[in-house]
C-alpha positions in Angstrom: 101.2 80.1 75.4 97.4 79.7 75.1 96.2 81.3 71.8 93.0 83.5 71.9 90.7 83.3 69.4 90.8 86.1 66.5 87.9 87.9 66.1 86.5 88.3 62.4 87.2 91.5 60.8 83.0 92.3 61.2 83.7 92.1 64.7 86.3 94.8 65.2 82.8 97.5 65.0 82.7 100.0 67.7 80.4 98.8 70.5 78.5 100.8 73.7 78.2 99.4 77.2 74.2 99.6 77.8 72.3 99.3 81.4 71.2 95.5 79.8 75.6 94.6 80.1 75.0 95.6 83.7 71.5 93.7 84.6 73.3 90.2 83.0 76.2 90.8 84.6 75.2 91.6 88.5 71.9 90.0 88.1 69.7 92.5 89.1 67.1 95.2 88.1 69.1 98.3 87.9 67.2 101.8 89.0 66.7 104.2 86.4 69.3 106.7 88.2 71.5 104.1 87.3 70.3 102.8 83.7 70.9 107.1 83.0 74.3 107.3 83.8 75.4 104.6 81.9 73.5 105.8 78.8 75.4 109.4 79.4 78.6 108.0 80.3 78.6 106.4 76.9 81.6 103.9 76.9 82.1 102.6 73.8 84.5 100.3 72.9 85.8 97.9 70.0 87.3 94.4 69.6 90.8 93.5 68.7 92.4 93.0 65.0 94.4 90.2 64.7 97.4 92.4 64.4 96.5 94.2 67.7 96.1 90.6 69.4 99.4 89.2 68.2 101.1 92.2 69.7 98.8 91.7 73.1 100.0 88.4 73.5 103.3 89.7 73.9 103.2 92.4 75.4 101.4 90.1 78.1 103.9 87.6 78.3 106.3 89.8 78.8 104.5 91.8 81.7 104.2 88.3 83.5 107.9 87.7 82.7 109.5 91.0 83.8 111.0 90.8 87.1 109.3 94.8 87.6 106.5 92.8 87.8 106.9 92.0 91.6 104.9 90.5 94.5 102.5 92.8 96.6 102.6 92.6 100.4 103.9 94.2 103.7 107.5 95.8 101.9 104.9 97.9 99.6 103.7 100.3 102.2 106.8 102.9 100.7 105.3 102.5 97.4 101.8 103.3 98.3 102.7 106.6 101.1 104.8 107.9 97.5 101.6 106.9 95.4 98.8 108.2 97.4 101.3 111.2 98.1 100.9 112.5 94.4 97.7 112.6 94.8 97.8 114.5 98.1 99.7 116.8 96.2 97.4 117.0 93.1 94.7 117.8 95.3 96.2 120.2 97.2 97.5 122.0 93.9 94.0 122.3 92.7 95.4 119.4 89.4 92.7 118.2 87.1 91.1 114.7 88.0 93.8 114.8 91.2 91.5 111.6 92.7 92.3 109.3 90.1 95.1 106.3 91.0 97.7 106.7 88.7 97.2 103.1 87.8 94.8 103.8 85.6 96.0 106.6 84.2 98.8 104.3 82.7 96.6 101.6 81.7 94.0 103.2 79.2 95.1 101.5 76.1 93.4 98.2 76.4 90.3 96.7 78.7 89.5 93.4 79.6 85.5 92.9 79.0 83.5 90.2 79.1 86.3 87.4 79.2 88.2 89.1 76.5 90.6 92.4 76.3 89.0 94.8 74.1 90.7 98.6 72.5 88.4 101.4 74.8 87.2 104.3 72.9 86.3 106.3 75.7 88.7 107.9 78.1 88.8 106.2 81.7 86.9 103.4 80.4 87.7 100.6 83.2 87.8 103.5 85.7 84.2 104.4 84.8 83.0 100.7 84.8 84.5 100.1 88.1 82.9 102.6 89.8 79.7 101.8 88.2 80.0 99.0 90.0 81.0 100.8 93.1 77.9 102.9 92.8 76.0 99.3 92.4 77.0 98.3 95.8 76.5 102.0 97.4 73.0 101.9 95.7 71.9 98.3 96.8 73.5 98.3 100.4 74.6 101.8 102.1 71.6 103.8 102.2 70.4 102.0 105.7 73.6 102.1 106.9 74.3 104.3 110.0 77.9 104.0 109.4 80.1 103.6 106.4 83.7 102.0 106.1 86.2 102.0 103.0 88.9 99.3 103.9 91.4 100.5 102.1 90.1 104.1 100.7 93.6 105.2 98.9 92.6 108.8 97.4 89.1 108.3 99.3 87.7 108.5 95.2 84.7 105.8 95.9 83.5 107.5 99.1 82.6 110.5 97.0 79.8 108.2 95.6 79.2 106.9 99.4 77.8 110.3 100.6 76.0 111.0 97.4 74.1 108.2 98.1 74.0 108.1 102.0 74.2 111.9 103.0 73.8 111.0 107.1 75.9 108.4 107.6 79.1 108.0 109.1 81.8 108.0 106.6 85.3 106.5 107.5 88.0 105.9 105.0 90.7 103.7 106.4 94.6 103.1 104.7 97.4 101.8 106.0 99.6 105.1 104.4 99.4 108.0 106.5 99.1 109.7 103.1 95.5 108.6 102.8 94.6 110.1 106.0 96.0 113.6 104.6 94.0 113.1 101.4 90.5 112.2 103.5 91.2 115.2 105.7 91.6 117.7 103.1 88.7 116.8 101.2 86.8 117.2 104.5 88.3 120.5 105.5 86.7 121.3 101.6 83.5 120.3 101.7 84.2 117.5 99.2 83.8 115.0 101.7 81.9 116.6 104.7 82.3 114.9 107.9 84.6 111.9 106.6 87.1 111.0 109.1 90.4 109.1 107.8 92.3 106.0 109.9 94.8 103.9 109.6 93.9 100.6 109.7 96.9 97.7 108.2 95.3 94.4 106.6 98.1 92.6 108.0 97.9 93.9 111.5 94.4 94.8 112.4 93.8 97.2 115.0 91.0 96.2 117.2 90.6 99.7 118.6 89.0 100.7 115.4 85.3 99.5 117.0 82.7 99.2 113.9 79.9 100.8 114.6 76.2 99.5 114.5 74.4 98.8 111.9 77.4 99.7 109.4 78.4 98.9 105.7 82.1 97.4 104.9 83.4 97.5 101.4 86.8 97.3 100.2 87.8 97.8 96.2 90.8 95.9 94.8 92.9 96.6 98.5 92.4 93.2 99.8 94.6 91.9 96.9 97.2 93.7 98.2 97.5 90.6 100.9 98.2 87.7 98.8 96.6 84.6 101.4 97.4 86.6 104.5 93.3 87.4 104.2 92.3 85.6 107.7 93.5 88.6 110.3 91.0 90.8 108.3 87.9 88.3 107.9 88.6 87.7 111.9 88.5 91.4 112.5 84.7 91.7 110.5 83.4 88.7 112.5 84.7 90.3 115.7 83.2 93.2 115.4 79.8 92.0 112.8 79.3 94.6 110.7 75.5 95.0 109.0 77.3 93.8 105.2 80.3 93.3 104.0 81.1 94.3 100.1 84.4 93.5 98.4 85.6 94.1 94.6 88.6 92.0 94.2 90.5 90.0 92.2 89.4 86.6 93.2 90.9 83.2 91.4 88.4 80.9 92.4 85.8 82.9 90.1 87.8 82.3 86.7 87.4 79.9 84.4 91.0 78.7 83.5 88.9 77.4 79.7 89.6 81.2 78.6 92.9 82.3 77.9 92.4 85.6 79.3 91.6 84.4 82.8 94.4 82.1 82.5 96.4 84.9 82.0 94.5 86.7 84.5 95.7 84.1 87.0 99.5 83.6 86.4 99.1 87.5 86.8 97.3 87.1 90.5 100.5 84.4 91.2 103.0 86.6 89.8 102.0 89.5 91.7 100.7 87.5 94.7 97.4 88.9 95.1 94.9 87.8 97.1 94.3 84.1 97.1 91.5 81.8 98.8 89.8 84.6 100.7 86.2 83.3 98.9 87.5 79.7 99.8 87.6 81.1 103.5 84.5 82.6 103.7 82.7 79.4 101.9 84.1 77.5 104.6 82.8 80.5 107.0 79.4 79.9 105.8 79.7 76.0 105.9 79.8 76.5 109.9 77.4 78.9 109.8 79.4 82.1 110.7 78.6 84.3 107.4 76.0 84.3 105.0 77.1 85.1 101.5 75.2 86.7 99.4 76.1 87.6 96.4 79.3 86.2 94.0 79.1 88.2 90.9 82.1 88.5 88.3 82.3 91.9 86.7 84.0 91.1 83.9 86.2 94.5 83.5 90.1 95.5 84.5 92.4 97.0 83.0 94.6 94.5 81.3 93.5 91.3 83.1 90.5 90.4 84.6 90.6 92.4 87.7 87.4 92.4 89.8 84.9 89.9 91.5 81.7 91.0 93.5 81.7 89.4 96.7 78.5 90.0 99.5 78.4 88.5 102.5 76.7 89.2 106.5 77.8 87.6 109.5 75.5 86.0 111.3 74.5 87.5 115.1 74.3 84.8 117.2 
């Protein structure tokens, strides 16, 4: 097993995620609306003691091992319509933070940062950074957009941010469990979500009478892996129907760099769970024809035990 590299005992300090993690990471000037909430989200974290990595190690190896660990894929829809039923529930009781997948409510021990797992010292901490990074992509593409589609949506938590940021649009949250749809509507009928419409749309069957509308925005967060390499139904879908952009945070193999143990491990995770696989191989080869333009490929370098998101940005092209 591939043996990280301990970190010295002057490294083990606490440490804060500042707006200038965020600027090297996507790139990008960052608005001050922006810069702000990371300074008042304050997520601090620390590095790992030796004894702390030791036990990592195995407690990784045997995740990977465990035959609980099993594939994602078209059997799962049960285990998603109990999932995002929960939260139906939770919402519908009125239950603290009833949004939140329980995923990460069972994953707040460790982080993976910056190519390395790291001991948060702040509550939610990968759930925050994600959706910073949502909020990135809201910020950067949805506010020209006349219509707004969540591929994908679950408890419809990221399109909260979407009509912060775009009050006029078109909001659309689309899941294959019917569960979803109940969550969507009842945050509409509330006011949470004012005007949001929820439909089910399956990765692995698209339905084509779900027409895009003009001059729309696309983005899907960690759904697609749900698909393993059955990714080319979808991308055919988007070209069909050429959407304004197209936004994506997924796990994506082709982005790590198999030098560090912790995207190796991230990796045999991706196999082991068959998660999605060559879908930025397929849309390089998209843009070698000339069908998509992709704009962005930005590794976020956050998740909750692996490695667990890539930025991905990409237009079709309008003949």
């Amino acid at each position: 097993m591939p043996q990280i590299r301990i970190p010295e005992p002057n490294e083990t300090e606490s440490k804060k995620i500042t707006p200038e993690d965020f600027a090297d990471i996507l790139q990008d000037d960052l608005e001050q609306e922006f810069k702000e909430r990371i300074v008042r989200l304050n997520l601090q974290y620390r590095n790992l003691s030796e004894a702390e990595w030791e036990e990592r190690e195995k407690w990784i190896q045997n995740l990977i091992d465990s035959p609980k660990t099993d594939a994602s894929g078209e059997h799962r829809l049960s285990v998603w319509e109990k999932g995002w039923g929960s939260n139906l529930r939770a919402l519908k009781d009125n239950q603290d933070n009833p949004l939140v997948p329980g995923y990460f409510e069972k994953q707040q021990d460790y982080a993976a940062w910056r190519g390395r797992l790291v001991k948060p010292l702040t509550s939610n901490f990968s759930y925050q950074i994600l959706g910073l990074n949502v909020r990135w992509i809201l910020q950067k593409y949805a506010r020209p957009a006349r219509a707004i589609y969540e591929f994908g949506c679950g408890t419809g938590h990221h399109l909260i941010q979407a009509r912060e940021i775009n009050p006029s649009a078109n909001l659309y949250g689309l899941d294959w469990a019917e569960a979803s749809q109940g969550i969507i509507e009842e945050m509409s009928q509330r006011g949470i979500l004012p005007g949001a419409q929820g439909k089910r749309f399956d990765f692995f069957n698209p339905d084509y009478g779900v027409v895009l509308e003009r001059e729309s925005m696309v983005y899907t967060i960690a759904a697609l892996e749900q698909v393993g390499t059955k990714h080319d139904k979808f991308i055919d879908y988007l070209l069909k129907n050429k959407p304004e952009i197209c936004c994506h945070i997924e796990p994506i193999p082709e982005s790590l760099n198999l030098e560090n143990p912790l995207d190796r491990w991230s990796d045999t995770y991706y196999k082991k769970r068959n998660y999605l696989s060559g879908f930025l191989t397929s849309l390089r080869e998209l843009e070698k024809k000339g069908s998509i333009k992709i704009e962005k490929v930005r590794r976020t370098y956050v998740g909750n035990f692996f490695e667990g998101y890539t930025l991905i940005v990409w237009r079709p092209v309008v003949d």
